[in-house]
MMTF fields as JSON, N, C-alpha, C and O atoms, coordinates in Angstrom:
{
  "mmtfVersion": "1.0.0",
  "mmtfProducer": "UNKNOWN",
  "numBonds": 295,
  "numAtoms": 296,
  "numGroups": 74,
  "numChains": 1,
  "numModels": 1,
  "chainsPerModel": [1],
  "groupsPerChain": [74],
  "chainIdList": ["A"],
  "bondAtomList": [4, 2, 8, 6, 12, 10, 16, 14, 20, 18, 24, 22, 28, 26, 32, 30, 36, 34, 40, 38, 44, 42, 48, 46, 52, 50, 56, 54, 60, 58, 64, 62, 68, 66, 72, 70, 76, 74, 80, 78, 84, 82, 88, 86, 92, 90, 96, 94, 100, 98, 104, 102, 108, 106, 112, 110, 116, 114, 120, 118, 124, 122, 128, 126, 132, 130, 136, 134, 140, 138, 144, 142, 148, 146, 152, 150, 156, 154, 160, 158, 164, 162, 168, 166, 172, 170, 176, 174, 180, 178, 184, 182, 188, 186, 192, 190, 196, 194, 200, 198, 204, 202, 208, 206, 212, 210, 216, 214, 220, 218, 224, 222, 228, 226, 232, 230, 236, 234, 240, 238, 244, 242, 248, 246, 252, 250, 256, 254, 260, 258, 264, 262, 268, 266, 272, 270, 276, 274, 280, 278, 284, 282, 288, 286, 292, 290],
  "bondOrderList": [1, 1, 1, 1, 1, 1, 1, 1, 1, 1, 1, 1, 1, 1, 1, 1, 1, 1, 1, 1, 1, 1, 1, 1, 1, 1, 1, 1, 1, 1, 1, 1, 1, 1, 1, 1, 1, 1, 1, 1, 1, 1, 1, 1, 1, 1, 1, 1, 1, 1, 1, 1, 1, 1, 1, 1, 1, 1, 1, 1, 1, 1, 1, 1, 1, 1, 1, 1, 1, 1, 1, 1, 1],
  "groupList": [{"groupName": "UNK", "atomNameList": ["N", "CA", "C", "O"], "elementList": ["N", "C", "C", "O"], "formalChargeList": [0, 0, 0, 0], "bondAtomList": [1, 0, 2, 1, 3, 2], "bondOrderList": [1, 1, 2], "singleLetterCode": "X", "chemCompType": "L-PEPTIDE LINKING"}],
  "groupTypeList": [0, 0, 0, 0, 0, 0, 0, 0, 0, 0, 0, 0, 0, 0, 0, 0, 0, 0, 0, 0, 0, 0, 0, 0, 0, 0, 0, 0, 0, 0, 0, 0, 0, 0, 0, 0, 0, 0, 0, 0, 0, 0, 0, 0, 0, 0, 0, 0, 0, 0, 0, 0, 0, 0, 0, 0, 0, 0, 0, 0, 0, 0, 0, 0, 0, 0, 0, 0, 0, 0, 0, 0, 0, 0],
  "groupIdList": [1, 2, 3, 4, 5, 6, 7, 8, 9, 10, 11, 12, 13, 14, 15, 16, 17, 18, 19, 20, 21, 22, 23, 24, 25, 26, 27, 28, 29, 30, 31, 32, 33, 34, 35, 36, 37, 38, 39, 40, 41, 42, 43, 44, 45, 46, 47, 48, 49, 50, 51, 52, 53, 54, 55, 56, 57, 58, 59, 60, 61, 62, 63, 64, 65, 66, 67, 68, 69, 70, 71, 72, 73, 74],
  "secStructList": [7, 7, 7, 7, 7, 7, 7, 7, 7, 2, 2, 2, 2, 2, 2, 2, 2, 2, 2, 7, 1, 1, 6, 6, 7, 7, 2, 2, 2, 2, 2, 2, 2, 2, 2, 2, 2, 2, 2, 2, 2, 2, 2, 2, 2, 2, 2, 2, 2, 2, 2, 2, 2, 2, 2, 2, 2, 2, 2, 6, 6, 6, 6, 1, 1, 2, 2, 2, 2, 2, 6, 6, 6, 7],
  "xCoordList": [-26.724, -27.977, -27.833, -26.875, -28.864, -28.418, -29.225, -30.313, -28.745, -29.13, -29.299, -29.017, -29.895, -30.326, -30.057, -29.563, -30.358, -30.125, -31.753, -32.308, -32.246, -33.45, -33.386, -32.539, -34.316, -34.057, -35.105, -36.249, -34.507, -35.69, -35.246, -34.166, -36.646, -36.365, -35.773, -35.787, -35.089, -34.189, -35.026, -34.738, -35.768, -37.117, -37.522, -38.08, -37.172, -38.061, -36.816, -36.798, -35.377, -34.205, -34.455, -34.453, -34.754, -34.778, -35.42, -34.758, -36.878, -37.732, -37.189, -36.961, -36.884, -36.237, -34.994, -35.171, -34.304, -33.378, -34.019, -33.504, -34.778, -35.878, -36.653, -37.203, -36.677, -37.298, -36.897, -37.694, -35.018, -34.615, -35.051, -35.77, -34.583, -35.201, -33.529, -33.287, -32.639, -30.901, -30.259, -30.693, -29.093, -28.34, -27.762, -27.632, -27.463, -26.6, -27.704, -27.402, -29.302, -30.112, -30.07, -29.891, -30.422, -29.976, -31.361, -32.134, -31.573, -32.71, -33.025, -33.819, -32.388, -32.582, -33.354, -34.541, -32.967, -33.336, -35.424, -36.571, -34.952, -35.967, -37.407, -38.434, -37.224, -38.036, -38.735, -39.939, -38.137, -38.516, -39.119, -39.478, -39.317, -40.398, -41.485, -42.622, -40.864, -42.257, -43.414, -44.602, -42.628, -43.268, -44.626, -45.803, -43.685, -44.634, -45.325, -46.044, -45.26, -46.071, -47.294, -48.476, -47.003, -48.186, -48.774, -49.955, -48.024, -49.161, -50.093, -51.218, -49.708, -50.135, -51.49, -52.542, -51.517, -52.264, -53.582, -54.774, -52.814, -53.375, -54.452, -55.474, -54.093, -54.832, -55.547, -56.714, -55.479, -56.759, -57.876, -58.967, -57.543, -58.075, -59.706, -60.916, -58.517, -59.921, -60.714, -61.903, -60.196, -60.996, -62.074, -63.248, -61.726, -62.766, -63.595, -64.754, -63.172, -64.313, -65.29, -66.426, -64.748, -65.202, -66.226, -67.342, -65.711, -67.124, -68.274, -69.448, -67.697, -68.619, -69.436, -70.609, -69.065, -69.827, -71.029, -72.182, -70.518, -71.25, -72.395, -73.367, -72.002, -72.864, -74.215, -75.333, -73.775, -74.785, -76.222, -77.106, -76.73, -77.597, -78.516, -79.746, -77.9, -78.742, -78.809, -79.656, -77.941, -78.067, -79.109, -79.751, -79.226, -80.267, -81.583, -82.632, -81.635, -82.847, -83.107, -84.306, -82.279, -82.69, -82.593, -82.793, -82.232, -82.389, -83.733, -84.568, -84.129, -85.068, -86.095, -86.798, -86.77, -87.875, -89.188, -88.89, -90.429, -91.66, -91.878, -92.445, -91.195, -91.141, -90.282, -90.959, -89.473, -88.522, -89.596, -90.294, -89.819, -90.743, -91.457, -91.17, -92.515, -93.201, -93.198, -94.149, -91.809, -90.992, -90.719, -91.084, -90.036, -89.787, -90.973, -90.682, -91.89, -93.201, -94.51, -95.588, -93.686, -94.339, -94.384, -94.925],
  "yCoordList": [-15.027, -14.311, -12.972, -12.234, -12.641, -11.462, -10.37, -10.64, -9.323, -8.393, -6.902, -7.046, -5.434, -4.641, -3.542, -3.843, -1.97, -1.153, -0.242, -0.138, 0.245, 0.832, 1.999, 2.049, 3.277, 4.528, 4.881, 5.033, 5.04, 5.067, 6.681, 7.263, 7.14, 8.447, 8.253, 7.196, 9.683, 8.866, 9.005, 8.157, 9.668, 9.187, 8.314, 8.142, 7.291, 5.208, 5.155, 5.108, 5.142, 4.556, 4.809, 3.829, 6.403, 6.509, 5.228, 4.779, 4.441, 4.152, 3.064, 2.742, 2.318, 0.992, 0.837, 0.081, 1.359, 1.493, 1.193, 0.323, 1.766, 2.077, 1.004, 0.561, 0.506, -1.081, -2.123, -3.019, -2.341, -3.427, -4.151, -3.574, -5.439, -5.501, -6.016, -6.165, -6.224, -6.269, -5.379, -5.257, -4.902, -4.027, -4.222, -3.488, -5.406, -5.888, -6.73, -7.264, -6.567, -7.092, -5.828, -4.612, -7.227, -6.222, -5.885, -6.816, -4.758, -4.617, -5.832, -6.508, -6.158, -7.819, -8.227, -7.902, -8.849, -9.549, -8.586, -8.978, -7.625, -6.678, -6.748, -6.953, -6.505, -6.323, -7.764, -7.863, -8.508, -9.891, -10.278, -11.455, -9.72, -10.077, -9.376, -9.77, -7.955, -6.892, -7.375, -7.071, -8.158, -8.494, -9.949, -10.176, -10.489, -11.77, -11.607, -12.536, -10.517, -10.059, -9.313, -9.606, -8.623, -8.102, -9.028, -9.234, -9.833, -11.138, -11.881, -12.225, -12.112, -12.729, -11.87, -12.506, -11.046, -9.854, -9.535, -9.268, -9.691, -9.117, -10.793, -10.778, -11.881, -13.491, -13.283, -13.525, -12.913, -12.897, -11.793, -11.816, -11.123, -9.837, -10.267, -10.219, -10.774, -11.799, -12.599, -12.698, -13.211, -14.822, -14.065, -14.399, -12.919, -12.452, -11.392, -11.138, -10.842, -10.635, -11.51, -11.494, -12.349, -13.692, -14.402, -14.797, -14.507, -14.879, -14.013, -14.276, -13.023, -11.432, -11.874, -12.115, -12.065, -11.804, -13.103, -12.911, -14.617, -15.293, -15.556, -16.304, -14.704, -14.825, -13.083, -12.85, -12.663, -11.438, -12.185, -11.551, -12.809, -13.1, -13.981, -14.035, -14.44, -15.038, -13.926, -14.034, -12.879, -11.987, -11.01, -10.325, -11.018, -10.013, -10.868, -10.236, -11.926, -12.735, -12.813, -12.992, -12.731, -12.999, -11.225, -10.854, -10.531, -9.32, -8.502, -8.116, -8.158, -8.249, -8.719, -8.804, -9.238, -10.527, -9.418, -8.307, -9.926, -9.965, -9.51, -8.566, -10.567, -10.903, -9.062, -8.337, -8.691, -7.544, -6.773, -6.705, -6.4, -5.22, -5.025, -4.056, -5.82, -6.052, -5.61, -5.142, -5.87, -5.812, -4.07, -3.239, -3.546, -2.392, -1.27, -0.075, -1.594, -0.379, -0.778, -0.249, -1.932, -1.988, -0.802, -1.051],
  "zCoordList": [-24.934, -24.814, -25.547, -25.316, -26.502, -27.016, -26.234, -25.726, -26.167, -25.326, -26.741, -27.93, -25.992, -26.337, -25.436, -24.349, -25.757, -25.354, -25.475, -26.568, -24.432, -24.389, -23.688, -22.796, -23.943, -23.38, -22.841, -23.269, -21.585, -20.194, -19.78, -19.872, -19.264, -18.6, -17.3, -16.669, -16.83, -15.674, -14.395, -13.55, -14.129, -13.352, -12.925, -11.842, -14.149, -14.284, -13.813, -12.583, -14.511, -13.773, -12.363, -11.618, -11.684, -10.247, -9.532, -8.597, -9.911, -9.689, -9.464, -8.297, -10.414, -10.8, -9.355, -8.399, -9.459, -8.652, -6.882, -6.18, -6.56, -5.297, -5.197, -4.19, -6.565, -6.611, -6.207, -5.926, -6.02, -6.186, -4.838, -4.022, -4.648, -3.42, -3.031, -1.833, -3.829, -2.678, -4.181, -5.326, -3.499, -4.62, -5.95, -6.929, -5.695, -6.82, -8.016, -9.083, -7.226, -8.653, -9.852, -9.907, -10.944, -11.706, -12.766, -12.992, -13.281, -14.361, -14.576, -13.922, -15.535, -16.308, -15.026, -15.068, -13.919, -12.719, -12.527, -12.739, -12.165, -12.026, -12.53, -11.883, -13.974, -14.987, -15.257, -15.494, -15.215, -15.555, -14.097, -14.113, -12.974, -11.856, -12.247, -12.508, -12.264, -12.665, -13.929, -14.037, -14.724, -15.843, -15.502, -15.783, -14.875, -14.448, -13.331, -12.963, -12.635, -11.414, -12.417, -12.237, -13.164, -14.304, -14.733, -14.453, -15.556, -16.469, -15.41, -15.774, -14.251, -12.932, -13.014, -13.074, -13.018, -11.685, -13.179, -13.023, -14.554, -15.916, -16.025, -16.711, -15.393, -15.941, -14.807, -15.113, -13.469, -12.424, -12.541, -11.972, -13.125, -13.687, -14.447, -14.228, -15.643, -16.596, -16.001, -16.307, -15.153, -14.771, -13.842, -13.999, -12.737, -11.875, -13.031, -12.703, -14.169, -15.252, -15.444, -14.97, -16.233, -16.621, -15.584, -15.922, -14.313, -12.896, -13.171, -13.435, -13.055, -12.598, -13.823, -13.537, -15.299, -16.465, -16.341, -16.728, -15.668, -15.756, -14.721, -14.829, -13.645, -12.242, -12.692, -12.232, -13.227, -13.386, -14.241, -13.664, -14.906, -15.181, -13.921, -13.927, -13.187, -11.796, -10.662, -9.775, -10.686, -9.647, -10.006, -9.21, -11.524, -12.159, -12.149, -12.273, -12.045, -11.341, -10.069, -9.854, -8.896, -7.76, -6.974, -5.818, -8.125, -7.142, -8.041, -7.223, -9.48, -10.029, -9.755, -10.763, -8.503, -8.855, -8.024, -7.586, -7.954, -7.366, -6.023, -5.471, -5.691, -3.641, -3.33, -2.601, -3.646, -3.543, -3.689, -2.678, -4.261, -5.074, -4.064, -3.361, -3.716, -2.636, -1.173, -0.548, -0.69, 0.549, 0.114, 0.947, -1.282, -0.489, -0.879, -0.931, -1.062, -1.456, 0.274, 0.545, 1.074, 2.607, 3.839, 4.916]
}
């Protein structure tokens, strides 16, 4: 596996560290949850966009309409 060297403020190291959830995980271990807990959280994100974008043209009909108008000028 080839590996790399990256420069983190030691702040994020603090963080990271406070993160682990047993001692001996390691970054590698770490980062690669954090990462797929993001892509997770980044694909439900879209899809409840994506509802929201397709349900607003019937909500802008059934809350827009006649009968409403009516009800609140009573």
């Amino acid at each position: 596996m080839a590996q790399t060297t990256i420069l983190l403020d030691k702040k994020i190291v603090k963080l990271l560290k406070e993160t682990k959830e047993y001692p001996r995980e390691t970054y590698n271990e770490l980062l690669r949850k954090m990462i797929k807990t993001f892509l997770e959280t980044k694909k439900r994100s879209q899809y409840d966009e994506f509802l929201h974008k397709i349900q607003q043209p019937k909500m802008q009909e059934l809350w827009n309409n006649k009968e409403d108008e009516v009800w609140e000028n009573a």
